[in-house]
C-alpha angles and dihedrals in degrees: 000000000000115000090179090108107025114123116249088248093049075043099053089044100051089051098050087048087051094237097128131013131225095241089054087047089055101039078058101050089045087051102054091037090057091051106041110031093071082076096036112029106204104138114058108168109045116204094182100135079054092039089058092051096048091052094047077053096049099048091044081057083052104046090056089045110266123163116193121163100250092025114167092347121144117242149174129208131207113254093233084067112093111241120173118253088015128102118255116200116139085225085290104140089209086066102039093125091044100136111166120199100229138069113233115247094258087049091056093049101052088046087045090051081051108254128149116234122218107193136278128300124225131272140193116249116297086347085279098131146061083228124064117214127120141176089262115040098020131219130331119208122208107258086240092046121021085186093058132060126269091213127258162321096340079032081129082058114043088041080047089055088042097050091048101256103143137338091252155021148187124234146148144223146223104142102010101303097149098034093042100057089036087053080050101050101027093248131126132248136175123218099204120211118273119284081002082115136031126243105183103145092022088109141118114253144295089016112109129254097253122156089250109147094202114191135300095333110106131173127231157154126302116188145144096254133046082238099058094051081064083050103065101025079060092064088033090061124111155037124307105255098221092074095046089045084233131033129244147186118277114221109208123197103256115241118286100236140014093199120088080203093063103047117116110217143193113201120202122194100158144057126199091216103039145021132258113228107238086241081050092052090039089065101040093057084040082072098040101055089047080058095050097041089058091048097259119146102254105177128176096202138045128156088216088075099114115237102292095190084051099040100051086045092056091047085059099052095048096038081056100046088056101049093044097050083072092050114122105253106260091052090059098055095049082063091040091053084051101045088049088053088057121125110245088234098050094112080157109139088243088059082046099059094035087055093046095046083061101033111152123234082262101047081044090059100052092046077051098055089040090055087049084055086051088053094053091055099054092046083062090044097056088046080077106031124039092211143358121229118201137134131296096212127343108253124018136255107338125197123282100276111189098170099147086219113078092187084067100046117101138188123218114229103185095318101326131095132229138167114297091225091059086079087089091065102089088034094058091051073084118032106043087070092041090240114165112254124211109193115204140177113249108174147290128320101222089264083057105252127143120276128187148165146208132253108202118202132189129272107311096332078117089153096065095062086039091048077047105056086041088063099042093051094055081050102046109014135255141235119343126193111268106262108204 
């Protein structure tokens, strides 16, 4: 019998009824890794030698009757994850020895829950790309398309989940980066809500792993099944305990509803900024008409929306002022000296991302105060919707584009070009507020490629998307193996 495929929970329970070890699941895994990968490159960084520890391990827990969430299950975790004894490098050549001493705290607790770890899964380039390739570790393909992207940046992960490497992994996002590469493979990911997760040891090196929660980036599960992504998220969850002094249990709402037919639900199409791709649109009213098959309320419209124009704008700003804060010094002042030469009446999106990269602690503040308003609007929003459905990004997996000059790159939204960087807009619908994500497959472009969405929930009520993606997976179907 194959487990390639197999889901973490079919896994878990095959292990505890003694139908499959953990050593045969990883020898798997190794197997189809080492025969597959050459073509797809996901997983960039192998631990096999420790894999087959962890699963002796595993089966020896087992075998005494232990029973951990993630016990004796196959994963993979995103490079830019710190893992001891492994090179961190964010895909940066300059750090291409870069081997810290010490598991992230992500890493640790899915070791601790039990899980092997296969290795890491390629990136772009400082995480700064919906593709992954980099000088060191190359380019990895989408498993239904080696000539188009798998996402970024956890694109190694969610092409390692696709091609059957593993039941789960670990990523991250900032601009998508978990929901981007799961609508391209067909996969799911959760965005959590932020601080809903710790990141310590998440960081580029040679930064230290401190318990510092930065600023709209998260980390989160990647999977084959909506429950799994509860799964993992499960074992995720929680503070770093090295700002508490001890750990403790987190306590989620549970879901509002366990129904399809009761959901209340806002449906978005449309951006006012952007375009949505007709294969896009196909798969958000998809989901919407399941919804609306079961009874559920499934509206287009609602004056609660807070502002979109505004609010990607503000994602922007705040996204900028982040990055740049790390620029070297001289950088920063050439933006500074540009953002000073621009015309009090460019209220152009370009002036609006150049004012925002050198945003004084001041200007910081007030962005700040008009997110919290934002806030505020969606929690009145989701007083009346349980959830928002709405694109991920507007067309599906593109060819690989590796043009160094990101002002030249284009997307092609049903014939027409736009700039490449418009693609975070869906993504920071989102993320500027912090709302939990959940990313799911919703059908097939007309060349046959994976398309998903997004089911936004409200501040830390992550088990209703989740719910939420459960039912409508059930409705609509799930993940299905690549066929190229």
């Amino acid at each position: 019998m194959e487990w390639s495929y197999r889901s973490a929970e079919e896994l878990s329970a095959a292990l505890r009824a003694g139908a499959v070890s953990s050593m045969e699941l990883t020898e798997e895994a190794i197997a189809r890794i080492e025969r597959d990968d050459k073509a797809i490159n996901a997983i960039c960084v192998p631990d096999f030698d420790r894999a087959r520890d962890a699963a002796r391990r595993a089966d020896e827990a087992l075998a005494r009757g232990e029973d951990r969430p993630l016990l004796g299950i196959p994963v993979t975790v995103k490079e830019s994850y710190n893992i001891a004894g492994l090179p961190t490098t964010w895909g940066m050549p300059q750090f291409e020895n870069y081997v810290p001493t010490e598991d992230a705290v992500q890493v640790a607790r899915v070791r601790a829950a039990g899980a092997v770890v296969l290795g890491k899964t390629n990136v772009p380039l400082m995480l700064k790309d919906w593709q992954s390739f980099n000088e060191i570790y190359g380019t990895t393909g989408n498993p239904w398309d080696l000539g188009r992207t798998p996402g970024g940046s956890s694109g190694g992960s969610a092409a390692a989940l696709a091609a059957g490497f593993g039941a789960l992994s670990l990523g991250s996002d900032l601009a998508g980066s978990l929901r981007v590469p799961a609508h391209f493979c067909g996969v799911y990911a959760h965005k959590p809500s932020f601080g809903l997760v710790a990141a310590r040891g998440m960081v580029p090196p040679p930064a230290p792993a401190l318990p510092s929660e930065g600023d709209l980036a998260v980390v989160g599960p990647m999977a084959r099944t909506a429950r799994d992504l509860a799964l993992l998220l499960d074992v995720m969850a929680g503070p770093d305990p090295l700002t508490l002094g001890v750990a403790f249990d987190v306590a989620l709402p549970p879901a509002r509803h366990q129904r399809l037919g009761d959901f209340r639900v806002l449906v978005l199409e449309e951006h006012p900024l952007l375009p949505t791709g007709s294969a896009v649109r196909a798969a958000v009213n998809r989901v919407a008409e399941a919804l609306a098959a079961d009874g559920a309320r499934a509206e287009r419209h609602s004056p609660l929306l807070p502002d979109p124009t505004e609010a990607a704008t503000l994602y922007a700003q705040l996204m900028v002022s982040n990055v740049a804060a790390s620029f070297p010094a001289e950088r920063y002042e050439q933006l500074r000296a540009a953002a000073a030469a621009l015309g009090a009446d460019d209220h152009s999106r370009d002036a609006a991302w150049l004012r925002g990269a050198v945003f004084s602690h001041r200007e910081w503040i007030e962005a700040n105060n008009r997110r919290e308003q934002h806030r505020h609007g969606w929690r009145q929003l989701f007083a009346e919707f349980d959830a928002v459905v709405c694109p991920i990004t507007p067309t599906p997996a593109f060819p690989h584009d590796h043009n160094p000059d990101a002002r030249e790159q284009r997307i092609d939204i049903d014939g027409v070009a736009y700039p490449y960087g418009d693609q975070m807009i869906w993504p920071g619908v989102a993320t500027m507020p912090g709302l939990p994500a959940t990313a799911i497959p919703a059908g097939r472009s007309p060349e046959g490629l994976p398309v998903g969405v997004q089911l936004i929930g409200p501040m830390f009520e992550d088990r209703t998307p989740l719910r939420l993606a459960e039912l409508l997976e059930q409705k609509i179907g799930g993940f299905e193996e690549p066929r190229r």
